[in-house]
N, C-alpha and C positions, 0 to 999 in steps of 0.2 A: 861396260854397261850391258843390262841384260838386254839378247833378243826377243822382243816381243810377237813373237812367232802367230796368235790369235791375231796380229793388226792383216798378216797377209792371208791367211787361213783360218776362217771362224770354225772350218769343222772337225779340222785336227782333234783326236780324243784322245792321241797320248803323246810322247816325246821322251828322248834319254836327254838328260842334261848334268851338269857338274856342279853340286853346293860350293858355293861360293862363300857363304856364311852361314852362322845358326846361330841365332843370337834367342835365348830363354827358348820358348815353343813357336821362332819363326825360321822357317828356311826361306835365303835366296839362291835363288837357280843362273848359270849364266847363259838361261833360256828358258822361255816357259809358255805352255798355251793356257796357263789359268788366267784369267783376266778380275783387272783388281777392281773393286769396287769404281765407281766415276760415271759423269754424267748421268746420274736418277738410277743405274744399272747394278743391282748386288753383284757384290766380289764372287767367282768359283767357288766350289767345293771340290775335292776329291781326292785323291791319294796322292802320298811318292812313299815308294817301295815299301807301302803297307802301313805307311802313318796318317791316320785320314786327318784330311783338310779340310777346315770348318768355313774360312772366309779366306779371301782375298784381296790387299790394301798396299794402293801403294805409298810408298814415301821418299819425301825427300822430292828433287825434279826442278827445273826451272821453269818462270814464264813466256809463253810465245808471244807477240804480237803482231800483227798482220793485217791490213787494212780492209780485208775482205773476212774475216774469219774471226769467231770470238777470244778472247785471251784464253790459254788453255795452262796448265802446266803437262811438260814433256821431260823425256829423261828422269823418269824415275823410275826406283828401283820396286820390284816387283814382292812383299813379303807373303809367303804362303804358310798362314797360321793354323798352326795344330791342336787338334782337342787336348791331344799330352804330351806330358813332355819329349823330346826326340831319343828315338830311343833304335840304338845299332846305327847311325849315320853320323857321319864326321866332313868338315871342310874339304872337298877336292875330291871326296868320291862322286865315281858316276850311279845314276840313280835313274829310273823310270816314273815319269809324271804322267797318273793320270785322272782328268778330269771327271765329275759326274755326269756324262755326257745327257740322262736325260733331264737332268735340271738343265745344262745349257741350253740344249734344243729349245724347251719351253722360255727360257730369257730371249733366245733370239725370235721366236714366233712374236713374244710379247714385244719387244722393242718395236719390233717391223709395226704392228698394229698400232703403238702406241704414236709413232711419225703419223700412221695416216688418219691417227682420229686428232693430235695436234694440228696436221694441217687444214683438216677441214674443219675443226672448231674454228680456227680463223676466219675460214674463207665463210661459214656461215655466220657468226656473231662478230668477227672486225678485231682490228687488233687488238689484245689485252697484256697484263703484262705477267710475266708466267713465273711464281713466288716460290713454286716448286715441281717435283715431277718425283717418283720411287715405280722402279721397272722392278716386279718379283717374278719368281713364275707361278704363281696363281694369278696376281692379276696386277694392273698397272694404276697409278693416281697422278693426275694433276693440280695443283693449285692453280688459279686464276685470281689477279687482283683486278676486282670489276667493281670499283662504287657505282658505275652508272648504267649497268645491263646485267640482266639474270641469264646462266643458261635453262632455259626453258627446255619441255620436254619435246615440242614441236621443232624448236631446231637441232635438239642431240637426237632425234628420230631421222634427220639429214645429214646429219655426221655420219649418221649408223650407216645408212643407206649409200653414199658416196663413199667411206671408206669399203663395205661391203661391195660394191660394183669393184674398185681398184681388187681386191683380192678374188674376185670369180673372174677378171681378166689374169687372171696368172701375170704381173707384168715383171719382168728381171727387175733387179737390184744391184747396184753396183757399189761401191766404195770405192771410190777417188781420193789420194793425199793431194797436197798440196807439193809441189817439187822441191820446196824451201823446207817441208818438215813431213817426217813419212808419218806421223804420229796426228796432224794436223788433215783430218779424211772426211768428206763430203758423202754424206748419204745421199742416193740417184735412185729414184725410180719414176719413168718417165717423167712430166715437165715437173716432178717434185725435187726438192734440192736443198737437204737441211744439214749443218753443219753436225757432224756425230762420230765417233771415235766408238763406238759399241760396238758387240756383236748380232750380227743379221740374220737370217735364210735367205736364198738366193733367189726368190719371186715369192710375188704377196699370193701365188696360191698353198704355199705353203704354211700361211698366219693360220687361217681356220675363222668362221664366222666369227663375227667384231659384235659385240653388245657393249652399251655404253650407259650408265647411270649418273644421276648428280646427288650431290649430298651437299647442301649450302654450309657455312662453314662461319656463317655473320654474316653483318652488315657487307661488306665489302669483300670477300673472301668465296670464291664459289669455289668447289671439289668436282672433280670428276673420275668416277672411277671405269677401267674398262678392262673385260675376260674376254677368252675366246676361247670356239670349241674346238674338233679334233681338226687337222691339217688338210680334212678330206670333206668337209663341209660342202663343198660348193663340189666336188670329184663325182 
């Protein structure tokens, strides 16, 4: 099974690893810090030994269950999909994998941002029930199913401002597995505590000022979209 080497090191930006397969324009690695598409978060981009990588997707994998933690699949294998076909690389050689590391940075600033305008959506408008989410690195969006509350501009102007205070305290960031499954990881930053498998930055001073917009979506359907500026905002 491959090591998923980004679960313990999101800043890793390259690694030597061994093709394991190549099946049409996908390679697997039997290790890799590209991180494959999952939870709302686009797959990697970026090379191995000069075949650029478009996306990252994993497949295949089993279901976890856990009484504390949402159903996940785990053990799956990692495919690193190529703009063309594979071209000088075979089964069982060693290779250098490296990531687009400034599209990552930008997915983990966004991820980090996108926890703390989740949780303070909650904590201003109440629970609702969350029908989607897409992490890019230009900007992040959630679905909300609300038939009976809009988000208004006066409460996403308290998201802005509460997620904003968390990121000019610079607070750490941790990532917690679960001891049952190293793949099964609890995002922490201070009393925040959301179950999440992505990649981070290691304190919200690193996100960059949070702005937050809505775009209703129907009757029943609210959207929110949310960007952020440079890492040095609040510095």
């Amino acid at each position: 099974m491959v090591r998923k080497l980004y679960l313990q090191n999101s800043y890793l930006q390259e690694c030597n690893a061994i093709i394991t397969k190549i099946e049409d324009n996908k390679i697997f690695l039997n290790q890799t810090i590209f991180y494959p598409e999952g939870g709302g978060q686009i797959g990697d981009q970026g090379w191995i030994e000069g075949n650029e990588v478009i996306d990252t997707q994993k497949t295949g994998g089993n279901l976890f269950y856990h009484s504390n933690f949402p159903i996940i699949k785990v053990g799956s294998e990692v495919a690193h999909i190529l703009k063309e076909p594979v071209k000088g690389l075979r089964e069982g050689m060693e290779v250098k994998a490296k990531i687009n590391w400034e599209r990552r940075h930008m997915l983990m600033r966004m991820y980090a941002a996108a926890h703390l305008v989740y949780y303070y959506t909650f904590q201003v408008f109440g629970e609702m029930y969350v029908k989607g989410c897409h992490i890019a690195e230009d900007r992040a969006r959630f679905d909300f199913y609300s038939p009976d509350k809009r988000l208004d501009r006066e409460g996403l102007d308290k998201v802005e401002e509460f997620a904003n205070l968390i990121v000019k305290d610079n607070i750490p960031i941790k990532n917690i597995p679960l001891h049952e499954e190293p793949e099964a990881i609890n995002w922490i930053c201070g009393d925040m505590y959301i179950p999440c498998g992505g990649t981070h930055v290691r304190q919200t001073g690193d996100i960059g000022e949070i702005s937050v917009r809505r775009n209703s979506r129907g009757k029943s359907l609210e959207r929110i979209y949310l960007e952020i500026g440079g890492g040095d905002s609040f510095k």
